[in-house]
C-alpha atoms as an extended CHARMM CRD file, in Angstrom:
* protein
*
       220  EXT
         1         1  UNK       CA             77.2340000000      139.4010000000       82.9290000000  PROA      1               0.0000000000
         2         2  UNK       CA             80.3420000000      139.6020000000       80.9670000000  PROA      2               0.0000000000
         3         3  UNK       CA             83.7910000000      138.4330000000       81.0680000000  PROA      3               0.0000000000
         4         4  UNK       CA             84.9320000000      141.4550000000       82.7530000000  PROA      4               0.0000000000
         5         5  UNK       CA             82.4330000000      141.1900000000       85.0680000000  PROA      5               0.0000000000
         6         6  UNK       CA             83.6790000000      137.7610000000       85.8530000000  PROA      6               0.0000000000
         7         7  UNK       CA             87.1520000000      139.5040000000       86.5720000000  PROA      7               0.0000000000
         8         8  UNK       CA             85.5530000000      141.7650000000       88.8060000000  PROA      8               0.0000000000
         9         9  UNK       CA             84.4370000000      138.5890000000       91.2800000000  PROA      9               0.0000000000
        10        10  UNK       CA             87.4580000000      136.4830000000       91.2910000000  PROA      10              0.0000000000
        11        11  UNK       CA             85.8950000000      134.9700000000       94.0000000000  PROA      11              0.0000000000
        12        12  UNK       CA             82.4860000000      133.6690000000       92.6800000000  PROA      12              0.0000000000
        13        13  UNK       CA             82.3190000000      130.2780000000       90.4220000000  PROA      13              0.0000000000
        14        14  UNK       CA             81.0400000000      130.4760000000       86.8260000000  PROA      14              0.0000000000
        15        15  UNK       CA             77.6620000000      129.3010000000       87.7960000000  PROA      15              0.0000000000
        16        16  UNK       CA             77.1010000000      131.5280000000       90.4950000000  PROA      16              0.0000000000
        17        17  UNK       CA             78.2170000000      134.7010000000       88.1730000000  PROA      17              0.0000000000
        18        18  UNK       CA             75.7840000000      133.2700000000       85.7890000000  PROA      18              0.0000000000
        19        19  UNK       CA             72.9120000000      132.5900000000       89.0470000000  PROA      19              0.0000000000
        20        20  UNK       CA             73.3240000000      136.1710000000       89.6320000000  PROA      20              0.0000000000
        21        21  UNK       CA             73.6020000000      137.2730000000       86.4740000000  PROA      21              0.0000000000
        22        22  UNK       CA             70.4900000000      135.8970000000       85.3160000000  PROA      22              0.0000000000
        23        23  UNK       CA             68.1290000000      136.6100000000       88.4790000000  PROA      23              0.0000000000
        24        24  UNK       CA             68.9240000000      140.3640000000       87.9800000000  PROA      24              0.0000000000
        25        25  UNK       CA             67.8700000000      139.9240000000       84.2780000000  PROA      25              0.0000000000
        26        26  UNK       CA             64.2540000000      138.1780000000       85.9210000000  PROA      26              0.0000000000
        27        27  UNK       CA             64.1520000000      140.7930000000       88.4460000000  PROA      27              0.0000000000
        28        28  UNK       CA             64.1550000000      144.0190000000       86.2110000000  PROA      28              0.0000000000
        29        29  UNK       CA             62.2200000000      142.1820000000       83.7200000000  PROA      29              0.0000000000
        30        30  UNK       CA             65.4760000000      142.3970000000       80.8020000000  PROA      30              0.0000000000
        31        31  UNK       CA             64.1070000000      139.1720000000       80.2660000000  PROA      31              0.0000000000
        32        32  UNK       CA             60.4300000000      139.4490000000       79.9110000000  PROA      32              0.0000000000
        33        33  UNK       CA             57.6710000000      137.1370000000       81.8510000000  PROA      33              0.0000000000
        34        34  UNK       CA             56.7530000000      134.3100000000       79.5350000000  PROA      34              0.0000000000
        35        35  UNK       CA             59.9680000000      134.3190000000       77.3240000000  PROA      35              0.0000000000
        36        36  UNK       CA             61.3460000000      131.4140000000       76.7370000000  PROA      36              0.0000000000
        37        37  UNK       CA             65.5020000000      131.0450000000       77.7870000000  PROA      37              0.0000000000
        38        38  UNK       CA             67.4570000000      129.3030000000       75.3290000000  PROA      38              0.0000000000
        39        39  UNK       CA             70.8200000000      128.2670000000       77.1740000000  PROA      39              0.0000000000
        40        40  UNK       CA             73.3160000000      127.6900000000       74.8700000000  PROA      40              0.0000000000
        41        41  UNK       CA             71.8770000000      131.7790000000       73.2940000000  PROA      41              0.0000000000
        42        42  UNK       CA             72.5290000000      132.6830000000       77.6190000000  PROA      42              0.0000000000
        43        43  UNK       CA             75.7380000000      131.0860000000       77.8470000000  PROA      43              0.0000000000
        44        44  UNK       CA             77.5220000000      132.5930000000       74.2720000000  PROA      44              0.0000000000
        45        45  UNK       CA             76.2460000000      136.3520000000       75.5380000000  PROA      45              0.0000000000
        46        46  UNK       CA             77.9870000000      135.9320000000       79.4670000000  PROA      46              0.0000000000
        47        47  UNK       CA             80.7460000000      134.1890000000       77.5420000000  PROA      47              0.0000000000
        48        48  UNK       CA             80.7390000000      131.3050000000       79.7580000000  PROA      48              0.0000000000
        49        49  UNK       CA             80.1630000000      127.3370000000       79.2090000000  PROA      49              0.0000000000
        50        50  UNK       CA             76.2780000000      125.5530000000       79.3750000000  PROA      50              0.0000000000
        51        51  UNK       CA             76.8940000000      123.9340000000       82.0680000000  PROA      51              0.0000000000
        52        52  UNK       CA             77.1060000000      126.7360000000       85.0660000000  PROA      52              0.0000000000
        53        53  UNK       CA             74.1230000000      128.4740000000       83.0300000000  PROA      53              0.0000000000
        54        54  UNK       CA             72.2850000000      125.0640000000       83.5840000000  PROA      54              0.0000000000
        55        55  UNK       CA             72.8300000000      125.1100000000       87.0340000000  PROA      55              0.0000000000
        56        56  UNK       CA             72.0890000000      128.3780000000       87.1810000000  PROA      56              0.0000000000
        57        57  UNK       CA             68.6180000000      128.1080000000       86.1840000000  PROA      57              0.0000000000
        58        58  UNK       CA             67.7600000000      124.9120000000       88.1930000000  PROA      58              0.0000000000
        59        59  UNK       CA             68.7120000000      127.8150000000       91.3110000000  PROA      59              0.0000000000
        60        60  UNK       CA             66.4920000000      130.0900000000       89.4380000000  PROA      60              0.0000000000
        61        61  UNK       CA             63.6630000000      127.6760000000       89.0000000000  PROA      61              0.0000000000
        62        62  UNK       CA             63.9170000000      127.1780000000       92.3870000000  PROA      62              0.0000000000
        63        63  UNK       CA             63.4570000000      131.0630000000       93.3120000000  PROA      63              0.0000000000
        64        64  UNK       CA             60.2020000000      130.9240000000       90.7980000000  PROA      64              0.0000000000
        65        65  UNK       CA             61.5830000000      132.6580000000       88.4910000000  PROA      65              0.0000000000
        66        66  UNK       CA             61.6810000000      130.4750000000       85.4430000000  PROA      66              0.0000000000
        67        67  UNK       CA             59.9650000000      127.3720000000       85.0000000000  PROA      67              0.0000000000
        68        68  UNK       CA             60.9640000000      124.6350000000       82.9780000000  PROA      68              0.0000000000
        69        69  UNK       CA             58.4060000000      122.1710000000       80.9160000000  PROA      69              0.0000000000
        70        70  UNK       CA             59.4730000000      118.5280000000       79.9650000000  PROA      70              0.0000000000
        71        71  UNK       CA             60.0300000000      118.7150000000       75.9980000000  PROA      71              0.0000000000
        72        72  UNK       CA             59.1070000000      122.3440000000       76.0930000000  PROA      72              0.0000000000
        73        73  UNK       CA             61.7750000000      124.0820000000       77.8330000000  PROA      73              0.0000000000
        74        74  UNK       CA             62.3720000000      126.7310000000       80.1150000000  PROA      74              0.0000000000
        75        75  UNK       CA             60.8390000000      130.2770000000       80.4320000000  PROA      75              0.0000000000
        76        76  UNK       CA             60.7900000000      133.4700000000       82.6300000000  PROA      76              0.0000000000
        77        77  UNK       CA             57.8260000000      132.9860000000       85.1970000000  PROA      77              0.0000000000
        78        78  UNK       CA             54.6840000000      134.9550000000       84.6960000000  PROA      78              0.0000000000
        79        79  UNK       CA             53.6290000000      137.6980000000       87.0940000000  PROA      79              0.0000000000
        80        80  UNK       CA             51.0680000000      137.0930000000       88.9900000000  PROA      80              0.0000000000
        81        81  UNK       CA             49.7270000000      140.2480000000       90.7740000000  PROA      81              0.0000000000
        82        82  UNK       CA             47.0860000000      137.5360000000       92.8510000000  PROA      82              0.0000000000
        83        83  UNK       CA             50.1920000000      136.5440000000       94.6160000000  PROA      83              0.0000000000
        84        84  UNK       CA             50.8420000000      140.3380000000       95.7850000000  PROA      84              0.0000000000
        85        85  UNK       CA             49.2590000000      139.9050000000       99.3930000000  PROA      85              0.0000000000
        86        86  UNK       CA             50.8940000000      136.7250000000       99.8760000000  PROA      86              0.0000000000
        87        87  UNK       CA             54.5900000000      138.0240000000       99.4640000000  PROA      87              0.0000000000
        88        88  UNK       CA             53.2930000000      141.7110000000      101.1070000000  PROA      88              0.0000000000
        89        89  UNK       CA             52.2950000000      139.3030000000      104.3390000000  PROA      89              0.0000000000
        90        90  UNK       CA             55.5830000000      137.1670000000      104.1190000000  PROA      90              0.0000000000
        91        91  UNK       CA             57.4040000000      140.4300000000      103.5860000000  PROA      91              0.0000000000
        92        92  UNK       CA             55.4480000000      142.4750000000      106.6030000000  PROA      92              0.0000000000
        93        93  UNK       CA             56.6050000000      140.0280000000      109.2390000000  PROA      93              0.0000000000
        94        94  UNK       CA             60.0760000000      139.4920000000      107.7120000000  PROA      94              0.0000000000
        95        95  UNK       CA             61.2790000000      142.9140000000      107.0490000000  PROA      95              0.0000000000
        96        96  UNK       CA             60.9130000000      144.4900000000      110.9420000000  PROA      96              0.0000000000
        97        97  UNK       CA             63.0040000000      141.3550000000      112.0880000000  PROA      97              0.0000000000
        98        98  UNK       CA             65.8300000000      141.6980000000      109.4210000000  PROA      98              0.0000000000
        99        99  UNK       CA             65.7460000000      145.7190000000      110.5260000000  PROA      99              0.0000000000
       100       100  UNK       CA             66.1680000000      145.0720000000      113.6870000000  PROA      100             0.0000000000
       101       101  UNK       CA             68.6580000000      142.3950000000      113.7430000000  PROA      101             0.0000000000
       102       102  UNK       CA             70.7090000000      144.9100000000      111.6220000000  PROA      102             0.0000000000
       103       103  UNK       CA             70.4610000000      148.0850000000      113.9060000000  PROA      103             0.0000000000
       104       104  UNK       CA             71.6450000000      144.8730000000      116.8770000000  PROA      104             0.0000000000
       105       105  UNK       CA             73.7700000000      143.1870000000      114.8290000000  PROA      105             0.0000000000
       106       106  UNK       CA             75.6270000000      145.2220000000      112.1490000000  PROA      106             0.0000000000
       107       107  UNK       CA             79.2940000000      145.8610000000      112.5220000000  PROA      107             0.0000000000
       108       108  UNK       CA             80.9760000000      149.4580000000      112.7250000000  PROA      108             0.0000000000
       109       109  UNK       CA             81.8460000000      149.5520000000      108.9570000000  PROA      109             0.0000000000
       110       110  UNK       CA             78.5330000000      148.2820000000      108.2780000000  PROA      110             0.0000000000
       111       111  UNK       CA             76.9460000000      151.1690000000      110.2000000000  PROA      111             0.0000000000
       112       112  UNK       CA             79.3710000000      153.4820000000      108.4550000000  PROA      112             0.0000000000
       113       113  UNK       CA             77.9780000000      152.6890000000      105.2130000000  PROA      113             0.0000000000
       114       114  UNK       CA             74.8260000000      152.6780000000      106.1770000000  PROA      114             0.0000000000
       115       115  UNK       CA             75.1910000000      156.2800000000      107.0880000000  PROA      115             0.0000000000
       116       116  UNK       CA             76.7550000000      157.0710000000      103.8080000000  PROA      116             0.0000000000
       117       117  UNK       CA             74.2610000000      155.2640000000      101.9420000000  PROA      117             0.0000000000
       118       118  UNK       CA             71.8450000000      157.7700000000      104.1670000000  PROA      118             0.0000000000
       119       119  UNK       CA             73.5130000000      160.7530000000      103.0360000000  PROA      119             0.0000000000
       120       120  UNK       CA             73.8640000000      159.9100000000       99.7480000000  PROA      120             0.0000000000
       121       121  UNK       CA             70.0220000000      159.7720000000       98.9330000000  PROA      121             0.0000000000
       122       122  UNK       CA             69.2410000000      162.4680000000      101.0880000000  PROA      122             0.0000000000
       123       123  UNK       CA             72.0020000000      164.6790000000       99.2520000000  PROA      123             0.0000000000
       124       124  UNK       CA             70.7840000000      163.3140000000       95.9460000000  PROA      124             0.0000000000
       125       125  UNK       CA             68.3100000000      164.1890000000       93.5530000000  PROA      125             0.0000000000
       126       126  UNK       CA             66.4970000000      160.9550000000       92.4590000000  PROA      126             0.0000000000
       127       127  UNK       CA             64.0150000000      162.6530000000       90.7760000000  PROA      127             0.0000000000
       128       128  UNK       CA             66.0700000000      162.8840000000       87.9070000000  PROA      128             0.0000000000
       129       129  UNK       CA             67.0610000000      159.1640000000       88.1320000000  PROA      129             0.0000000000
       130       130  UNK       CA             65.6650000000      156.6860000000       85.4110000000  PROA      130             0.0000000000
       131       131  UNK       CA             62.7210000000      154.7420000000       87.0980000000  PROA      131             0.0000000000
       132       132  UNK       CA             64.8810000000      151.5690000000       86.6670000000  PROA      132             0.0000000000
       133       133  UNK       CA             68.0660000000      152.6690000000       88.2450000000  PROA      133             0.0000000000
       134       134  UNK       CA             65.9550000000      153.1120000000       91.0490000000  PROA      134             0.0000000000
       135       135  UNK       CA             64.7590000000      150.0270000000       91.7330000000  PROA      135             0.0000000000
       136       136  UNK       CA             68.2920000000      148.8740000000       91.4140000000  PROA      136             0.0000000000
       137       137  UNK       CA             69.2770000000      150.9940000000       94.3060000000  PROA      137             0.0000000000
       138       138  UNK       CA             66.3620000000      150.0340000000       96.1010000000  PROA      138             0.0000000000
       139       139  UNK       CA             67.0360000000      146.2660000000       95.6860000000  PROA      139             0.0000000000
       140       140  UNK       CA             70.7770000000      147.0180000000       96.6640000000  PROA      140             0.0000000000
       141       141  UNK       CA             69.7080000000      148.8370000000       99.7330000000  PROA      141             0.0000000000
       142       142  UNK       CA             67.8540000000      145.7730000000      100.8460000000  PROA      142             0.0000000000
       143       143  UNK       CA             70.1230000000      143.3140000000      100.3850000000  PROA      143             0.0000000000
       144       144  UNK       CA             73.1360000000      145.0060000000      102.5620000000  PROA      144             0.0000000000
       145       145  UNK       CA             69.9410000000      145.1460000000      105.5720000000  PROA      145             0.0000000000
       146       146  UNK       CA             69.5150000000      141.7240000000      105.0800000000  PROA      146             0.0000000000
       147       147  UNK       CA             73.4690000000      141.2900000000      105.3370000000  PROA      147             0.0000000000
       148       148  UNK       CA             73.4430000000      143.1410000000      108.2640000000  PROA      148             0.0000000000
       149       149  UNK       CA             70.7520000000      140.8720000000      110.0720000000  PROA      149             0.0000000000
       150       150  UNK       CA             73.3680000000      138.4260000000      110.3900000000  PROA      150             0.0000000000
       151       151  UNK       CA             70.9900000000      135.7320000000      109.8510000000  PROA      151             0.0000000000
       152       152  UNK       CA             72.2050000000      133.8050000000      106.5440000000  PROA      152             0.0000000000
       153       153  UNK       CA             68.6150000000      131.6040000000      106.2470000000  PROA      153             0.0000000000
       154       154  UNK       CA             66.6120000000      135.0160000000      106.8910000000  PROA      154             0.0000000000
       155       155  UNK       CA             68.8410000000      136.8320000000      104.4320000000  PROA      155             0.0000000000
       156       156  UNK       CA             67.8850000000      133.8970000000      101.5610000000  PROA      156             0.0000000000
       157       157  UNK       CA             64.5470000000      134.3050000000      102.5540000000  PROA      157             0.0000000000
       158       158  UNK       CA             64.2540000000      137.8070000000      102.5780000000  PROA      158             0.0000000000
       159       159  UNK       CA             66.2620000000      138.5570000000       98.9540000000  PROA      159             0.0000000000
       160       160  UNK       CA             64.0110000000      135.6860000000       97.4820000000  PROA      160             0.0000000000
       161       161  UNK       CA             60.3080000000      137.7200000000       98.1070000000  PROA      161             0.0000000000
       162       162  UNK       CA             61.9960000000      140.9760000000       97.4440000000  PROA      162             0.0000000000
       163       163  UNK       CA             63.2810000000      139.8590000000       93.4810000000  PROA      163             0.0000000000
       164       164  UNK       CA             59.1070000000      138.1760000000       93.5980000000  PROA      164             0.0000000000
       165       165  UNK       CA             57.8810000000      141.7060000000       95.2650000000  PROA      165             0.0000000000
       166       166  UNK       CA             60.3460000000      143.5970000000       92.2510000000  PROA      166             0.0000000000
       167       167  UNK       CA             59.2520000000      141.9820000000       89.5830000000  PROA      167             0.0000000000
       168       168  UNK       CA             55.9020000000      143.1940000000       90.5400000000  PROA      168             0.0000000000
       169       169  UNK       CA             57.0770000000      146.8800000000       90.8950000000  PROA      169             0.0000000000
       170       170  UNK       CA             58.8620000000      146.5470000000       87.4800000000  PROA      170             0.0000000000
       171       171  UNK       CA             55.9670000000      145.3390000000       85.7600000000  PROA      171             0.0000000000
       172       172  UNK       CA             53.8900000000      148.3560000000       86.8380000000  PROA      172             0.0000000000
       173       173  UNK       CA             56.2940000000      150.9770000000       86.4190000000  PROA      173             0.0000000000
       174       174  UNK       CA             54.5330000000      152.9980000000       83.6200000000  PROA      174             0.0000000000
       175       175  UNK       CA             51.5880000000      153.2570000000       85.5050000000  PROA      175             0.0000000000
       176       176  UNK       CA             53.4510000000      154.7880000000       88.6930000000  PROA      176             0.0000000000
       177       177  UNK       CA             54.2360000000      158.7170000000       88.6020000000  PROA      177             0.0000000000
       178       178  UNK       CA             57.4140000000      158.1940000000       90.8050000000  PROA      178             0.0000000000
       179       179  UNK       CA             59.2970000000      155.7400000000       93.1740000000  PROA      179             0.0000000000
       180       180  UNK       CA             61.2360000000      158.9360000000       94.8430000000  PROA      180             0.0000000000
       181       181  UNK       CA             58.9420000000      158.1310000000       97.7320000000  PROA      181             0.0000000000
       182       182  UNK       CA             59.8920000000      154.3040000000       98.0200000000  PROA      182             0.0000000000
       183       183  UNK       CA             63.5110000000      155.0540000000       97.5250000000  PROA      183             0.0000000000
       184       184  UNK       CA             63.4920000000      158.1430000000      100.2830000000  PROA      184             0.0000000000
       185       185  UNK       CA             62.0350000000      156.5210000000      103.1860000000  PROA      185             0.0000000000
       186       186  UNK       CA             65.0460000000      154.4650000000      103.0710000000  PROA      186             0.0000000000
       187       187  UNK       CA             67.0650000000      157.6960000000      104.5070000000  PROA      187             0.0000000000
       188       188  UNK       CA             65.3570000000      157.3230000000      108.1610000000  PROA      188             0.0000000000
       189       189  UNK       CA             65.1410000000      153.3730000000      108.0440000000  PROA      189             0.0000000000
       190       190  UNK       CA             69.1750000000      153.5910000000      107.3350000000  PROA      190             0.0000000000
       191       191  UNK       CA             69.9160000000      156.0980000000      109.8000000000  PROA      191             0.0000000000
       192       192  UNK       CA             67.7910000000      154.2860000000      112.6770000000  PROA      192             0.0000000000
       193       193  UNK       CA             69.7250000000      151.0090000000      111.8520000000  PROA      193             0.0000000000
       194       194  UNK       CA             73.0560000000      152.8300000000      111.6370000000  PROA      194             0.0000000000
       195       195  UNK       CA             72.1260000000      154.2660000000      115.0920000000  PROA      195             0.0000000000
       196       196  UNK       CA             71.3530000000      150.8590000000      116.3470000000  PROA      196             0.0000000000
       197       197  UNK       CA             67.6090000000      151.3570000000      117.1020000000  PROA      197             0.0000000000
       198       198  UNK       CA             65.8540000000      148.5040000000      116.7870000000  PROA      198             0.0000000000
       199       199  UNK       CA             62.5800000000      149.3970000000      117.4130000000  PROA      199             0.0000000000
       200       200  UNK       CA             62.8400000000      152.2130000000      114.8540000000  PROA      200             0.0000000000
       201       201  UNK       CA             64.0410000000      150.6100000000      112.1650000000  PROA      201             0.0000000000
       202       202  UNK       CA             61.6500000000      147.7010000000      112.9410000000  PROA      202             0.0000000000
       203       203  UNK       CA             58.5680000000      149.9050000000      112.2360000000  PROA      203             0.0000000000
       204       204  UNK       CA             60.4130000000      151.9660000000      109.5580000000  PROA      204             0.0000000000
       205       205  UNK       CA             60.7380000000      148.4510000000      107.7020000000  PROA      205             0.0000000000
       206       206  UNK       CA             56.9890000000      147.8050000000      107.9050000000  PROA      206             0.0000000000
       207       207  UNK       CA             55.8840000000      150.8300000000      107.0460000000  PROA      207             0.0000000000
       208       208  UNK       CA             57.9430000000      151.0110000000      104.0020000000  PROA      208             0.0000000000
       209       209  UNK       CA             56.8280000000      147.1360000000      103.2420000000  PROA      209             0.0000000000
       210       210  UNK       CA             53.2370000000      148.5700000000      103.2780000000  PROA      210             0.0000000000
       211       211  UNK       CA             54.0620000000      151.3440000000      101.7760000000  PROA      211             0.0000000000
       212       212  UNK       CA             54.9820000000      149.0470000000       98.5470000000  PROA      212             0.0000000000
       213       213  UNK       CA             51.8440000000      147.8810000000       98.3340000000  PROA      213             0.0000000000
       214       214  UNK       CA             49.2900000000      150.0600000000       98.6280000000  PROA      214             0.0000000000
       215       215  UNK       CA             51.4850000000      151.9370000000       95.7860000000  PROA      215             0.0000000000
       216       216  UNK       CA             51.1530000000      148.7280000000       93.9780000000  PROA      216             0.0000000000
       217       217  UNK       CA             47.5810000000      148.6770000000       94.2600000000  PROA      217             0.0000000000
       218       218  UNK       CA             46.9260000000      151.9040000000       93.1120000000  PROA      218             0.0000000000
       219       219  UNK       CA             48.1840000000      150.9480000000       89.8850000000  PROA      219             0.0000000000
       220       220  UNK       CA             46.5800000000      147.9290000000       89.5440000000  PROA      220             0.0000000000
C-alpha cells in the first residue's frame, strides 16, 4: 500500500490499510512462504509508522498467515498442501450458504453489480489476462458474495479460508494450463444470485468450490 492508496480510503485507520495491505501481499505470495517480515523494512515501503504494521501482523498471525517465533521473529506461513481437504471441506459447506444468503439477501444495487460483474467476464477475454490478475478478480468476486450474505461472522469466515485456499492456487500456478475455467463459472453463479435463486447459486457455489480442488490436485 502506498500513501496514495491511503488517500484513496479516507475511511480506514493506518493499521487496517496496512492489515489489508499486507494479507494481499500473503495471499498472492508477493511475499513468499517462509520469508521472514522485517517491520520497520514493511512500515518505510507503505510509508506509515511501526506501530499499525505491528498490529497488523498480530491480525495476520491470527489469519495463519505469518507466524511469529520468540527471539526469532516473524515470517510468511508455509503452505501446506496436507491442509487442502480441510479448507476444501470448510469451504464446501460454507460457500452454498454465503450463495444463497446473497441471491436472499443482496440489495438492488448489489444485484446490479452483480449483473455487471456477469457481463463483464462473459464479454471479456480472460484468456489473455496474466494468471495473477486473475486470481485477483477471482478473490474480488468472492468477497462482494460474501458481502452480499449479509452475515458479517460468515463473511470473516468465509474471506479467511479463501486467502488459505489462494495461497494454495498461487503456489501452483505454473503447473496449471489456465484458470479461465475457475474465473468463468463465476458468470452463472453471479447471474443466479443477481436473479435471487437460491438454490442455484447454492449448487453453483459448490460446484465451483470442488471444482478448485480437483484442479488443485491435478497439479499436485
Amino acid at each position: 500500500m502506498t500513501n496514495a492508496t491511503a488517500a484513496a480510503e479516507p475511511d480506514l485507520s493506518l493499521s487496517e490499510h496496512a492489515y489489508r495491505s499486507l494479507r494481499d501481499q500473503l495471499i498472492m505470495l508477493e511475499i513468499r512462504p517462509g520469508d521472514a517480515i522485517n517491520d520497520s523494512a514493511l512500515a518505510a515501503s507503505l510509508g506509515i509508522g511501526r506501530t499499525p504494521v505491528r498490529e497488523a501482523l498480530k491480525r495476520l498471525e491470527s489469519d495463519h498467515l505469518v507466524v511469529s517465533y520468540p527471539r526469532r521473529g516473524t515470517f510468511a506461513t508455509r503452505v501446506d498442501f496436507t491442509e487442502l481437504a480441510d479448507i476444501s471441506e470448510i469451504r464446501q459447506l460454507l460457500e452454498p450458504l454465503a450463495a444463497r444468503r446473497a441471491a436472499q439477501n443482496a440489495t438492488a444495487p448489489m444485484r446490479a453489480k452483480f449483473r455487471d460483474l456477469a457481463a463483464s467476464i462473459a464479454g471479456s477475454e480472460p484468456g489473455n489476462s496474466d494468471q495473477h490478475d486473475l486470481m485477483r478478480f477471482d478473490i474480488k468476486v468472492h468477497r462482494q458474495i460474501y458481502a452480499a450474505a449479509g452475515n458479517a461472522h460468515l463473511e470473516d469466515v468465509l474471506i479467511r479460508y479463501d486467502n488459505l485456499a489462494t495461497r494454495i492456487w498461487c503456489l501452483v500456478l505454473d503447473k496449471i494450463p489456465s484458470v479461465v475455467g475457475h474465473i468463468t463459472e463465476h458468470v452463472k453463479l453471479l447471474q443466479a444470485i443477481a436473479d435471487g435463486d437460491g438454490e442455484l447459486s447454492a449448487g453453483l457455489a459448490l460446484e465451483h468450490v470442488t471444482n478448485f480442488e480437483k484442479t488443485i490436485r491435478t497439479a499436485l
